[in-house]
Short mmCIF file of the C-alpha atoms (twelve columns), coordinates in Angstrom:
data_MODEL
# 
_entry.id   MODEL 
# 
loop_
_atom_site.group_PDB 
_atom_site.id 
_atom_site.type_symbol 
_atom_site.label_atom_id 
_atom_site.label_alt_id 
_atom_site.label_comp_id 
_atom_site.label_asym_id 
_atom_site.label_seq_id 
_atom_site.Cartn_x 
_atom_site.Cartn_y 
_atom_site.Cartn_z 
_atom_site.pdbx_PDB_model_num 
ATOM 1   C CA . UNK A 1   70.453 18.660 -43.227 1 
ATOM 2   C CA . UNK A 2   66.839 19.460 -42.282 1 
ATOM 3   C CA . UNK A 3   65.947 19.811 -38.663 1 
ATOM 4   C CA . UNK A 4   64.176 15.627 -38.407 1 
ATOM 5   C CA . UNK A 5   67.135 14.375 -39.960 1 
ATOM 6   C CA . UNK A 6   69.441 15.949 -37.274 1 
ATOM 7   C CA . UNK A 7   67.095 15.068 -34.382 1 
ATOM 8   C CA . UNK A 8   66.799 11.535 -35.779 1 
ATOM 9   C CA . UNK A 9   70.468 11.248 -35.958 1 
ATOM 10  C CA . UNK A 10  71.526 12.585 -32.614 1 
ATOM 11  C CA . UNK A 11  68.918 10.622 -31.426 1 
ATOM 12  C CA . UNK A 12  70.047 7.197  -32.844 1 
ATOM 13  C CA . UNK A 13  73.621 7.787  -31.375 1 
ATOM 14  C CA . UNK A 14  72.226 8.402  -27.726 1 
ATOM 15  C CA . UNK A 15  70.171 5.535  -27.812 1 
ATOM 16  C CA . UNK A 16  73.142 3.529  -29.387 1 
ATOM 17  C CA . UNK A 17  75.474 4.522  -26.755 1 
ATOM 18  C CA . UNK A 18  72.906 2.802  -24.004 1 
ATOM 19  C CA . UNK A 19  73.096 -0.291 -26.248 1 
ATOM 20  C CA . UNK A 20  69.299 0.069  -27.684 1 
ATOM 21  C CA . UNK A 21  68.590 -3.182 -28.994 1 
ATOM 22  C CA . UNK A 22  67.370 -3.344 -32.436 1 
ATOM 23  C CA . UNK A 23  67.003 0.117  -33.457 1 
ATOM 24  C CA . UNK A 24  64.893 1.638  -36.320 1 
ATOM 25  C CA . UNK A 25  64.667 4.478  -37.948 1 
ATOM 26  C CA . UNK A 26  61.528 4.904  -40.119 1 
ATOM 27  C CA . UNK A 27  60.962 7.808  -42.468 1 
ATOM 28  C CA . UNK A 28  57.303 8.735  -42.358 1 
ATOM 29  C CA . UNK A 29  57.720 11.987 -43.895 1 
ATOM 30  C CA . UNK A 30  55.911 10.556 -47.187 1 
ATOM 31  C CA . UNK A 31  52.945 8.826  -45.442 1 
ATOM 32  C CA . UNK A 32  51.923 10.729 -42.502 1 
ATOM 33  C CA . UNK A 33  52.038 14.657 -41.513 1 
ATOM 34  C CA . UNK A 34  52.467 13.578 -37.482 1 
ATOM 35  C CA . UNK A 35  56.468 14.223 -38.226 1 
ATOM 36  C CA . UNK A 36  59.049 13.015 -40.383 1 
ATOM 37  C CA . UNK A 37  60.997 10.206 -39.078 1 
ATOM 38  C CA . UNK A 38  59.896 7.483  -36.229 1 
ATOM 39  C CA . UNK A 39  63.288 6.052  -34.077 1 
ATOM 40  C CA . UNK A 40  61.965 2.546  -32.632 1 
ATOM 41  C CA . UNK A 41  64.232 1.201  -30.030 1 
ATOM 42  C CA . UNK A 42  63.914 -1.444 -27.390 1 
ATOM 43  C CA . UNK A 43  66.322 -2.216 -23.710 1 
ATOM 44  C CA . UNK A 44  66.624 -5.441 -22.062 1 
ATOM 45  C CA . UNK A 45  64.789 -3.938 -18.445 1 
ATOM 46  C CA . UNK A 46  63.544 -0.903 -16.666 1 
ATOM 47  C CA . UNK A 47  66.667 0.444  -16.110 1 
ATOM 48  C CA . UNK A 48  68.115 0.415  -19.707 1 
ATOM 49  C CA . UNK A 49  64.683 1.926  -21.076 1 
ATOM 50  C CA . UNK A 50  65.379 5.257  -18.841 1 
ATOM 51  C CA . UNK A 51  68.422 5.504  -18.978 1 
ATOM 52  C CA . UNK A 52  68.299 5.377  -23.047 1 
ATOM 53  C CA . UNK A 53  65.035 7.756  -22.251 1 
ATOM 54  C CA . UNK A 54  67.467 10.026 -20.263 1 
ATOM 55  C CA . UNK A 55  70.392 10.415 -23.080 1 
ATOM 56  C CA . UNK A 56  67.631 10.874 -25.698 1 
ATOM 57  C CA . UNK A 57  66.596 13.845 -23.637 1 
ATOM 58  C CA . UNK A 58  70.036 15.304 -22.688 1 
ATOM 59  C CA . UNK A 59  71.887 14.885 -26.121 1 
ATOM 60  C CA . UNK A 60  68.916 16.412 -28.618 1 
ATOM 61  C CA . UNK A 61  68.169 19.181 -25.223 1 
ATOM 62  C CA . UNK A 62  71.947 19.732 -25.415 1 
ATOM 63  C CA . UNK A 63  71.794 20.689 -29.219 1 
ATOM 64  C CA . UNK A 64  68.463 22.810 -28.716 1 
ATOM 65  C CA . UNK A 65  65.935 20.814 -29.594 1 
ATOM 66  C CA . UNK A 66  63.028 20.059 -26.501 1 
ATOM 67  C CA . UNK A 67  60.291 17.659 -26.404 1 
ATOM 68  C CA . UNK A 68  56.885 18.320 -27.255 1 
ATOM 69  C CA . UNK A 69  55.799 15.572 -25.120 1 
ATOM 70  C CA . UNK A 70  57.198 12.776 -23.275 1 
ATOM 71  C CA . UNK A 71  54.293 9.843  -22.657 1 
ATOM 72  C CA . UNK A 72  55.375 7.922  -20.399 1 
ATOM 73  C CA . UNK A 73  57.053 7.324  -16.699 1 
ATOM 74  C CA . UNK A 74  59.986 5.977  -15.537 1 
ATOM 75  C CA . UNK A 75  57.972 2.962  -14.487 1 
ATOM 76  C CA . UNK A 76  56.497 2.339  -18.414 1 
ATOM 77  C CA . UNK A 77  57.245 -0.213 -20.994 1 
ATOM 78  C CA . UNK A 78  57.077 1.890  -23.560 1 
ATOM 79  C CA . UNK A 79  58.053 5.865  -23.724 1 
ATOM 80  C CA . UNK A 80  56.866 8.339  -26.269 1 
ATOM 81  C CA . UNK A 81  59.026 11.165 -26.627 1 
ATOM 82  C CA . UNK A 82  57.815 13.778 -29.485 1 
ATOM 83  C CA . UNK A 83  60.164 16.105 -30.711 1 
ATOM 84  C CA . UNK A 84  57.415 17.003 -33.435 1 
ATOM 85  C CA . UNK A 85  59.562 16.019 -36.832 1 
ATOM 86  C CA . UNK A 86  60.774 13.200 -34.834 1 
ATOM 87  C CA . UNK A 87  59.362 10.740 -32.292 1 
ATOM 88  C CA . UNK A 88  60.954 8.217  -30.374 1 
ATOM 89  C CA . UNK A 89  59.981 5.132  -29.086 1 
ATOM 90  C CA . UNK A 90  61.626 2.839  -25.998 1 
ATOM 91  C CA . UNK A 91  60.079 -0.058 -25.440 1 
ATOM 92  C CA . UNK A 92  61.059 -2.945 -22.930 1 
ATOM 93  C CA . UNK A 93  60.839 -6.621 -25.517 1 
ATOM 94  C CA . UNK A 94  57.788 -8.118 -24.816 1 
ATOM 95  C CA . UNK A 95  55.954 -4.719 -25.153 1 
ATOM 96  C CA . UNK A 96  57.832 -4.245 -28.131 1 
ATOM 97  C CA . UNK A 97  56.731 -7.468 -29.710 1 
ATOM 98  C CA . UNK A 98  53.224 -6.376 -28.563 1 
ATOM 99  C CA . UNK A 99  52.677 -3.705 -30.018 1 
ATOM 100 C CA . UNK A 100 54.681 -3.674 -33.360 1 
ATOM 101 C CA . UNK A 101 54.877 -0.730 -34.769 1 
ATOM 102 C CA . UNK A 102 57.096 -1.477 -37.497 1 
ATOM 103 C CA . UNK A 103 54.309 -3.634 -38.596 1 
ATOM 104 C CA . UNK A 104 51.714 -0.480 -38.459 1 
ATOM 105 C CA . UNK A 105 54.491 1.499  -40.196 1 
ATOM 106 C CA . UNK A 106 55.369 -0.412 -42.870 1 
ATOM 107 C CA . UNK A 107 54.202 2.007  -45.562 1 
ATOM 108 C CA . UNK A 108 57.571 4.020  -43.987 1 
ATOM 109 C CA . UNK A 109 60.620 3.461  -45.563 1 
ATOM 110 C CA . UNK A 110 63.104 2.153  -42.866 1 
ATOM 111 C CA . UNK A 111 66.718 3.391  -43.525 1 
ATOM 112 C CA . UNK A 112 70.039 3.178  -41.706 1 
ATOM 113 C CA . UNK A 113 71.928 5.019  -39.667 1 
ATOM 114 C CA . UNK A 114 74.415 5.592  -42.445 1 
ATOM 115 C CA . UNK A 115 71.382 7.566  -44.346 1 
ATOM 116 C CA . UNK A 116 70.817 9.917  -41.520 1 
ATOM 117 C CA . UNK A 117 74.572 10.981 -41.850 1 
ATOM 118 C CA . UNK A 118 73.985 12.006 -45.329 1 
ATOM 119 C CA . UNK A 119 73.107 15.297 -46.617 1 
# 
């Protein structure tokens, strides 16, 4: 499995075990050298957001992989974490809505989570 695969993957299950609402996983790899796969997620408040944020950072840190970059404070509506063949987004809804980036994106091709588990 190449390295953005396994990022994105861990980094679906940590935001799934916060209860990320309506998550996305985007591959970019074909239409954009930024990285390889875009994870678009979104919490009901403040709290959720950092708290997905936090498991983000502690399960992919925990397997080796660090951020590039984290954009962002605990205070945002919307945290950018780059892992470089992976980025993550956390919105809060209405920023979400906002600024749709599944809409910017849309050249991607959006798979599951059950893609990311294969090989």
């Amino acid at each position: 499995m190449n390295i953005g695969k396994e990022m994105a993957r861990l980094a679906y299950k940590a935001l799934d075990e916060k209860k990320a609402m309506d998550i996305k996983i985007i591959d970019i790899g074909e239409v954009s050298t930024i990285a390889d796969y875009f994870i678009i997620a979104s919490g009901g408040n403040q709290n959720q957001v950092q708290a997905m944020v936090d498991n983000v950072e502690e399960k992919l840190g925990r397997a080796g992989y660090e951020p590039k970059q984290i954009e962002g404070t605990r205070s945002s509506s919307w945290i950018l974490m780059d892992y470089g063949d992976l980025i993550v987004h956390v919105f809060d809804e209405e920023n979400r809505l906002f600024y749709d980036l599944e809409r910017i994106w849309r050249d991607g091709h959006t798979i599951t989570a059950e893609e990311l588990e294969e090989e």
